[in-house]
N, C-alpha and C positions, 0 to 999 in steps of 0.2 A: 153348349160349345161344341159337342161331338156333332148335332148337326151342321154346322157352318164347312166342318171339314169333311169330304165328299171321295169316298174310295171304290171308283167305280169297278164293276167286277171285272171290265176289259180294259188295261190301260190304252188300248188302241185308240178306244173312244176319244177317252181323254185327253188323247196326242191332237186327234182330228178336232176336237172343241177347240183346246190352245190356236190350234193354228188358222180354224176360222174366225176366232176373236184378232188373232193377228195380222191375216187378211183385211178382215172391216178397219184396224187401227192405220192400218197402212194407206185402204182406201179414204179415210179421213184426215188422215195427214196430206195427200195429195190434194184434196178439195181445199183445206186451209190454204194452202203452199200457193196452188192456183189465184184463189181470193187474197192472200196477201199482194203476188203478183200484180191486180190487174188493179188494185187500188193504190201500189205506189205507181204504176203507170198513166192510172189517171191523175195524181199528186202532179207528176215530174210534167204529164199535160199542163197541166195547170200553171205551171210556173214557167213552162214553155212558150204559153199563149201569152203569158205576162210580160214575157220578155218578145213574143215577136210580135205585139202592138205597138213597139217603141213608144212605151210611155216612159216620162221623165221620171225622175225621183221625188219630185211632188208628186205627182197622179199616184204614183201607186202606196205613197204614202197613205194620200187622202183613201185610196180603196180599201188597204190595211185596217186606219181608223176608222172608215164605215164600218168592218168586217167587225172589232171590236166592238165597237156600240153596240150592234144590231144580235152581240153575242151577248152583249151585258144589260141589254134593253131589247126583246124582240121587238120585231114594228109593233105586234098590238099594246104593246105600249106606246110608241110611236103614235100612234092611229088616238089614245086617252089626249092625247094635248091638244087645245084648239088648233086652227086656224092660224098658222104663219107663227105658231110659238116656237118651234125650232129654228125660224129663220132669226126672229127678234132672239134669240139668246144667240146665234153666229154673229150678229150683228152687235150684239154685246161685249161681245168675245173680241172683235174687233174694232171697237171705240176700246175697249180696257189695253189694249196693246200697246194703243198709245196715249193713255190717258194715267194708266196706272192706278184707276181708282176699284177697288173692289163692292162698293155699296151694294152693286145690283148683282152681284155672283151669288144667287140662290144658288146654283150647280156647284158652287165650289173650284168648277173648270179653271179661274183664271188664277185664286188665291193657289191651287196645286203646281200649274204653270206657269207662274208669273216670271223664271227667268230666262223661259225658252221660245221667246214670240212665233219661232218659224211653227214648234210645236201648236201654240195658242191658233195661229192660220190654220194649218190641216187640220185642225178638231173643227174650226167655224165653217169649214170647204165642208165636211163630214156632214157638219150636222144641215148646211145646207143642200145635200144630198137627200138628204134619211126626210126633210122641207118635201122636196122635189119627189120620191118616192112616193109619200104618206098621200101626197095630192092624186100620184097615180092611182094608187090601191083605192082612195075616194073615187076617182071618176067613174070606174068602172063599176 
């Protein structure tokens, strides 16, 4: 324990250590400060651009619920489904909206939703996004 505690023979030193330890702390609080900065700047971008695309309160619904899925399902998941499976489950999604029947809800999506149709649309518009998407990332 006597080691850990440090009594230098010149407190001068010791004052000059403190205060370039204090220094660096200072200079990394500025770097954070800065980097906090320029990321709610690009946040407050971002919601800027969203708002001067004039999109409705659909579109950016449906952008929002892509932005979920694709947080709760990366595309390479996406990319594991055949061919037009994301489409036939929006397609699902909207025959069950007005049909009411759950048989084919392997996703669970409409039994969760079933008393919110505008919700049940922006998941089918989403998921035929993430359709549209998957095809892109294939072409290429």
């Amino acid at each position: 324990m006597a080691n850990l505690i440090r009594h230098p023979s010149n407190p001068d030193d010791s004052l000059a250590e403190a205060m370039e330890k204090i220094e660096e702390l200072r200079d990394t609080i500025t770097k954070l400060t800065t980097t906090i900065s320029e990321l709610w700047k690009a946040y407050l971008k971002g919601e800027e651009m969203k708002m001067q695309i004039h999109a409705s309160k659909a579109e950016i619904d449906i952008h929002d619920e892509r932005v979920k899925q694709k947080a709760k399902h990366p595309e390479e998941k996406d990319d594991e489904h055949k061919e037009g499976m994301l489409a036939l489950q929006a397609q699902y999604i909207l025959e069950y909206h007005s049909l009411s029947d759950t048989q084919g809800d392997d996703w669970g999506i409409c039994k969760k939703h079933c008393k919110d149709t505008r919700k049940l649309l922006v998941i089918a518009a989403a998921l035929l996004v993430a359709e549209i998407e998957r095809m892109d990332r294939n072409a290429g």
